[in-house]
ZARO-775927 format. One line per field, with one value per residue: residue in three letters; x, y, z of N, C-alpha, C in turn. Coordinates in pm, 1 decimal, decimal comma. Example, Ala and Ser with C-alpha at 12.3 -4.5 7.8 and 13.67 -1.06 7.14 Angstrom:
BEGIN
nulo	[ALA SER]
nu	[1319,0 1285,0]
nv	[-569,0 -225,0]
nw	[780,0 708,0]
cau	[1230,0 1367,0]
cav	[-450,0 -106,0]
caw	[780,0 714,0]
cu	[1320,0 1290,0]
cv	[-330,0 3,0]
cw	[780,0 787,0]
// end
This chain:
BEGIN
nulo	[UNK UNK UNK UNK UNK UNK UNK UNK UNK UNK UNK UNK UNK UNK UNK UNK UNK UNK UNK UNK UNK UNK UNK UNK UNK UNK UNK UNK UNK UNK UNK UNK UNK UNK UNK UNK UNK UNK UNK UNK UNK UNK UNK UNK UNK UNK UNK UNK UNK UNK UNK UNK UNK UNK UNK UNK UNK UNK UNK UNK UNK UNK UNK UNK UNK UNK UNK UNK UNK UNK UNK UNK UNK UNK UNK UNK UNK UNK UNK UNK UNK UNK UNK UNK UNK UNK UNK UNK UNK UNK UNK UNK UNK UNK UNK UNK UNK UNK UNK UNK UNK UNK UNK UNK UNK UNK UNK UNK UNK UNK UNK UNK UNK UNK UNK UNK UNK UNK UNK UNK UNK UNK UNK UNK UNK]
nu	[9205,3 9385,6 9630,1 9873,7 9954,5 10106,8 10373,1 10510,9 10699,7 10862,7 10913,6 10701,4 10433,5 10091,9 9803,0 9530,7 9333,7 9073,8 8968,8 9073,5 8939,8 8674,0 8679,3 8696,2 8487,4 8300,5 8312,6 8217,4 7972,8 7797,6 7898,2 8094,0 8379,7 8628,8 8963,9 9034,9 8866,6 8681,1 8822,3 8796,6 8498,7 8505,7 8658,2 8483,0 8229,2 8005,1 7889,4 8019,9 8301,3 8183,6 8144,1 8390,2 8564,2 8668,0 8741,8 8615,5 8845,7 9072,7 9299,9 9242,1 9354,4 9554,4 9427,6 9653,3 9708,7 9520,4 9493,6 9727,1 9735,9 9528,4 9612,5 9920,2 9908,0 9671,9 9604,5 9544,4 9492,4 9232,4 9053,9 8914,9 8686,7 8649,3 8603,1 8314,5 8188,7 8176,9 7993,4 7835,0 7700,7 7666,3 7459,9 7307,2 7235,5 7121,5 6877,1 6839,6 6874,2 6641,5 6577,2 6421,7 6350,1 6373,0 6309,3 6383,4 6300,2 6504,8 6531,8 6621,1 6406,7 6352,6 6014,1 5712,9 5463,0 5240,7 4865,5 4718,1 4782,4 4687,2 4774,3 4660,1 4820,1 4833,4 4977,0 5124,0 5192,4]
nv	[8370,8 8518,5 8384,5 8428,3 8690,9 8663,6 8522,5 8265,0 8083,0 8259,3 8529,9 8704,3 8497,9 8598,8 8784,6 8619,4 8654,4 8693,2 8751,6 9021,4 9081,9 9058,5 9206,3 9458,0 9434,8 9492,3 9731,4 9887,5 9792,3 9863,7 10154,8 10260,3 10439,7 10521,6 10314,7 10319,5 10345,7 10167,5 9914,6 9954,4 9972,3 9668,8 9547,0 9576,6 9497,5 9210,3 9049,8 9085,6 9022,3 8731,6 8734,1 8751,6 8548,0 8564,5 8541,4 8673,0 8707,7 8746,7 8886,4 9176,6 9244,0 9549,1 9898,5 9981,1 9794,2 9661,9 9879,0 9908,4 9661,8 9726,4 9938,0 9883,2 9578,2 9476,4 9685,4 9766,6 9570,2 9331,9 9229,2 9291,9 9395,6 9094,4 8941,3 9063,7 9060,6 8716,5 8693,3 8827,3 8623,1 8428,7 8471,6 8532,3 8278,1 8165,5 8254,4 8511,8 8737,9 8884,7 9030,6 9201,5 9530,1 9839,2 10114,8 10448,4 10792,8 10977,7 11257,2 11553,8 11769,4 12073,4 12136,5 12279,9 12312,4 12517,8 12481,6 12659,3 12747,6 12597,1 12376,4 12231,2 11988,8 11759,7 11501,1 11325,0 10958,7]
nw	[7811,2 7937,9 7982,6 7838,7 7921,5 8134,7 8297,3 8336,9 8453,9 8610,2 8847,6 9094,6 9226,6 9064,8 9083,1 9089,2 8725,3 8734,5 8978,9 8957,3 8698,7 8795,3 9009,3 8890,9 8738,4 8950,9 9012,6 8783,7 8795,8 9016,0 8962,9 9098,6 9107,4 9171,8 9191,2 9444,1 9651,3 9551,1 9671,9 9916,5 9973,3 9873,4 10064,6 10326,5 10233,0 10273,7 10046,3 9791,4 9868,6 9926,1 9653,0 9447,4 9594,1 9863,8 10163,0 10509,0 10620,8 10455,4 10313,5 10067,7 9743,2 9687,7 9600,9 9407,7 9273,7 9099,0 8955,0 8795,4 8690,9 8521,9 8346,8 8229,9 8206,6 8055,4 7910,2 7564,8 7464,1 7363,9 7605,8 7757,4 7593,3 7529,1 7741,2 7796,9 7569,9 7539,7 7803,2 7727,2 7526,5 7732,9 7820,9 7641,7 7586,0 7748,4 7817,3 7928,6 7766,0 7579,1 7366,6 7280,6 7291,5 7472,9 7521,1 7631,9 7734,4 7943,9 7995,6 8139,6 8288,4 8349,2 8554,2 8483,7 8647,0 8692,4 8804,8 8696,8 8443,3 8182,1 7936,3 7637,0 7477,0 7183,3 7108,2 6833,1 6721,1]
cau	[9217,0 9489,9 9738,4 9988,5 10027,8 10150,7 10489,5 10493,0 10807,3 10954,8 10822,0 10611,2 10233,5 10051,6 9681,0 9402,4 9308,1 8951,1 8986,7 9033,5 8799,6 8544,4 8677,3 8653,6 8302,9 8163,7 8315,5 8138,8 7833,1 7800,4 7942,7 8257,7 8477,2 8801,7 8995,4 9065,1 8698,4 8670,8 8869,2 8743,4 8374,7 8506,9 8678,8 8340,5 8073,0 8040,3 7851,7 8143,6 8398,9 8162,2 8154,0 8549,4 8597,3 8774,6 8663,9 8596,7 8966,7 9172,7 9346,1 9177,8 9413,9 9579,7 9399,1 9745,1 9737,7 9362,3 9551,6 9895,8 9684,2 9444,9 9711,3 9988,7 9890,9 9552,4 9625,7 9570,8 9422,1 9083,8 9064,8 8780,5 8573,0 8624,2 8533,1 8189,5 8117,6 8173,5 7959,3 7701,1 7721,1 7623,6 7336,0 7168,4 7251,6 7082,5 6724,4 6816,4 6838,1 6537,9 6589,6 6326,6 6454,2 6332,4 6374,2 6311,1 6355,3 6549,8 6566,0 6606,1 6395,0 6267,6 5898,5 5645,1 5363,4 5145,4 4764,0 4609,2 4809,8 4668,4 4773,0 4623,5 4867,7 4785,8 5127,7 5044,9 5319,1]
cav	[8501,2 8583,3 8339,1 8503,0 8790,3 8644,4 8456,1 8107,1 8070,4 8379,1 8627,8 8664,4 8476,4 8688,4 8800,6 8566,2 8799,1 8635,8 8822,9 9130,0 9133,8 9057,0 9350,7 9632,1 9478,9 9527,1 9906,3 9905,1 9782,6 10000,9 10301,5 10298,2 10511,8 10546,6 10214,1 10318,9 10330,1 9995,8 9839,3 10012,7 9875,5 9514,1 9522,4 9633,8 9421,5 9058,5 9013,9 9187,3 8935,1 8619,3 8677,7 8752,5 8420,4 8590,0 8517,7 8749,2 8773,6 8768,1 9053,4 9216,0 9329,3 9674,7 9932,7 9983,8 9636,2 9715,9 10005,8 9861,1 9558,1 9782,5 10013,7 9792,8 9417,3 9470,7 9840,6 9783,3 9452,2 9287,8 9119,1 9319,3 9332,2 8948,2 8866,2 9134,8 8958,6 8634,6 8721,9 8867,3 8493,8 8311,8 8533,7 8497,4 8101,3 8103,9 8317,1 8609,0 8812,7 8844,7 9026,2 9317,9 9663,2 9908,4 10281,9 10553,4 10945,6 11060,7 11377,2 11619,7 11889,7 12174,9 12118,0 12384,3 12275,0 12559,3 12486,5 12743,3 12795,9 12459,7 12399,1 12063,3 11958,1 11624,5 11402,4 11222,3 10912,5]
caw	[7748,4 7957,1 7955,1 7729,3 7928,5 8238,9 8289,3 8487,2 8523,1 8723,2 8942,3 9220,1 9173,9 9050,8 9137,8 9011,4 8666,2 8745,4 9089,6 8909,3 8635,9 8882,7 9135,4 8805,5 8699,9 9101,7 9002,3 8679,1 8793,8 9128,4 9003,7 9197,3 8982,2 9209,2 9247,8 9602,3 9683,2 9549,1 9786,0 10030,8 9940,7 9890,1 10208,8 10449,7 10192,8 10258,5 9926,1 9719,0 9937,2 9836,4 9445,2 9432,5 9663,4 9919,1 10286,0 10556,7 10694,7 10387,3 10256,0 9908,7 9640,5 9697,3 9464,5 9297,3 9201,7 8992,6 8851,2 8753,7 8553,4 8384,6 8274,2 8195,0 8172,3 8024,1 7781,4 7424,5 7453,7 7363,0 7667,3 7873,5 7509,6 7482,4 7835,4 7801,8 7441,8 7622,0 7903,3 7669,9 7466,5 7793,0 7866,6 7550,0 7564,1 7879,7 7765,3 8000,6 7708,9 7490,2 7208,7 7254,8 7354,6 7574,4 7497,5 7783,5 7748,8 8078,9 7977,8 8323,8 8230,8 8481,5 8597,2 8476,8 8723,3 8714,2 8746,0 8628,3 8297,9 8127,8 7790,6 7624,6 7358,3 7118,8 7027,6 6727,7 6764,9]
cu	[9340,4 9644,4 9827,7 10056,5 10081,4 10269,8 10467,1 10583,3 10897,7 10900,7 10760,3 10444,4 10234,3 9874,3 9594,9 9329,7 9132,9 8895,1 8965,0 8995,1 8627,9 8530,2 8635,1 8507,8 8196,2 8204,8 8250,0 7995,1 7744,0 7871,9 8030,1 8386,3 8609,9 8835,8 9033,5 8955,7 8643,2 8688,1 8810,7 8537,7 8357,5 8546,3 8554,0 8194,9 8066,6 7993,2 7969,6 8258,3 8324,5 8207,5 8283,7 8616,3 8682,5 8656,2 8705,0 8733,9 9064,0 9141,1 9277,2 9303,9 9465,7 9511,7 9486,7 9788,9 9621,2 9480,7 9636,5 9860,2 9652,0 9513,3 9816,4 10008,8 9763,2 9548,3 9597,0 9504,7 9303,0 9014,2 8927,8 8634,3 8557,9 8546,2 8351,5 8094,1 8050,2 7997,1 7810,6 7605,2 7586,8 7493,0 7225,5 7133,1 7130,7 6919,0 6784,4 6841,6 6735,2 6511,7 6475,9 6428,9 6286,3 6361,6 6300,1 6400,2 6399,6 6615,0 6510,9 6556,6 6305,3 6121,7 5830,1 5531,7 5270,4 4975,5 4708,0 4667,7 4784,3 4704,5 4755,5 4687,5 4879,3 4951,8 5094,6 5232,0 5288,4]
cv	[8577,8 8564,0 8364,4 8665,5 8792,9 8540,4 8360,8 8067,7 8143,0 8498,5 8596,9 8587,8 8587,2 8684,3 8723,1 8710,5 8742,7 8718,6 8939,9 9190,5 9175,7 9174,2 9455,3 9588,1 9515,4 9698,2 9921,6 9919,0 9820,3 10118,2 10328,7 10344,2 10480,5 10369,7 10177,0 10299,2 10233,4 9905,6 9828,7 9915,5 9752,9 9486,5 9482,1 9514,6 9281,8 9010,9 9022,8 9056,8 8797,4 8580,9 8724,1 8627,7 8474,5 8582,4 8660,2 8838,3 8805,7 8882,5 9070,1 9259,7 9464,7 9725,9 9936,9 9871,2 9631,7 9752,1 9980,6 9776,8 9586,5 9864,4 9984,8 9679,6 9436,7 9604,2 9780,3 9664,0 9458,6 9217,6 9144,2 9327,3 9186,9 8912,0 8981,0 9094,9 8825,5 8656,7 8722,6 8719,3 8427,7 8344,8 8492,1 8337,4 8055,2 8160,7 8384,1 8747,5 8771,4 8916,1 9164,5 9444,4 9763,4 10079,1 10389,7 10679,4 10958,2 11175,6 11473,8 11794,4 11995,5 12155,8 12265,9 12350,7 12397,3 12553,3 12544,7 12798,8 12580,7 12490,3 12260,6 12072,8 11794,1 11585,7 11289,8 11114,2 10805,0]
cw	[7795,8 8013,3 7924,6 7815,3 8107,6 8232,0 8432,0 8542,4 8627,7 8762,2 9031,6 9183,4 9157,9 9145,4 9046,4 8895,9 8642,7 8831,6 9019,8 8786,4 8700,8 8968,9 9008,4 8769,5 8817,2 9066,8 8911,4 8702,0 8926,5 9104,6 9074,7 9094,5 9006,7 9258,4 9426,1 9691,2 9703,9 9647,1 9890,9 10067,0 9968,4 10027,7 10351,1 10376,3 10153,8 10105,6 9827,2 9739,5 9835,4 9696,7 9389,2 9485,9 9792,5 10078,8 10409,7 10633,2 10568,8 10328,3 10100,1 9877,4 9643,6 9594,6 9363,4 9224,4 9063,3 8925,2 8734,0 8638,8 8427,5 8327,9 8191,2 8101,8 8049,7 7887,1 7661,1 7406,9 7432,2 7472,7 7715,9 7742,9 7522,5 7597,5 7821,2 7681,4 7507,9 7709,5 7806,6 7584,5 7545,6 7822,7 7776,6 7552,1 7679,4 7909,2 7878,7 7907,5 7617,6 7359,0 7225,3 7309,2 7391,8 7556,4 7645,0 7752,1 7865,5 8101,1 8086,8 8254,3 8343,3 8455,0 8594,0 8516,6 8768,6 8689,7 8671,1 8464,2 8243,2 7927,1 7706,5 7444,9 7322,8 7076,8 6927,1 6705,0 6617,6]
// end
C-alpha cells in the first residue's frame, strides 16, 4: 500500500511504515492524542515495544518522525482507510466479527435520586 510513496534508490532508510501504522493505531486505540506522549508510552511499555518489534534497548521513532509521515507522506491518501478496510476484511474472515450490533445510550445526564419524590413512568418500546 505503500510502496509508491517511498524512494529505494536515494536517501536515508526510511522507518518501517508497518512500524508506524502500528505506533498511530496504539494512539488510536489508547487514546493517546499527542504524538509526543506516544513515544513517551512506547518507550516505558514493554507490551507497546513487543507489537511494534522493537526490543527493550532500541531506540523508538522520534515523535517528529509520526508527524512528518502523517502529514506529508501519508496526506491525501487512502492508505490508513485501506489498511482499516483491510484490517476490518481479516476480522470478518476470521468470525471475530459477527454481524449483530449493539446499541447503548451514554447519555451523561445529572442524577435526580430523590426518594421520596417517586414518579412511576411506563416506556412502551
Amino acid at each position: 500500500l505503500t510502496r509508491d510513496m517511498y524512494c529505494h534508490n536515494n536517501g536515508r532508510p526510511g522507518i518501517d511504515p508497518v512500524v508506524l501504522f502500528k505506533m498511530i493505531f496504539i494512539g488510536y486505540l489508547y487514546g493517546i492524542r499527542s504524538e509526543r506522549q506516544l513515544v513517551k508510552e512506547i518507550e516505558v511499555n514493554a507490551a507497546y515495544r513487543w507489537f511494534l518489534g522493537y526490543s527493550l534497548t532500541e531506540k523508538i521513532p522520534d515523535a517528529s518522525t509520526i508527524s512528518q509521515n502523517r502529514r506529508r507522506r501519508f496526506n491525501g491518501t487512502t492508505v490508513f482507510q485501506d489498511i482499516f478496510d483491510h484490517t476490518v476484511e481479516q476480522a470478518i474472515s476470521h468470525d471475530f466479527v459477527t454481524g449483530k450490533v449493539l446499541y447503548s445510550d451514554s447519555t451523561h445526564l445529572k442524577a435526580n435520586a430523590n426518594k421520596r419524590k417517586l414518579e412511576k413512568v411506563e416506556v412502551t418500546i
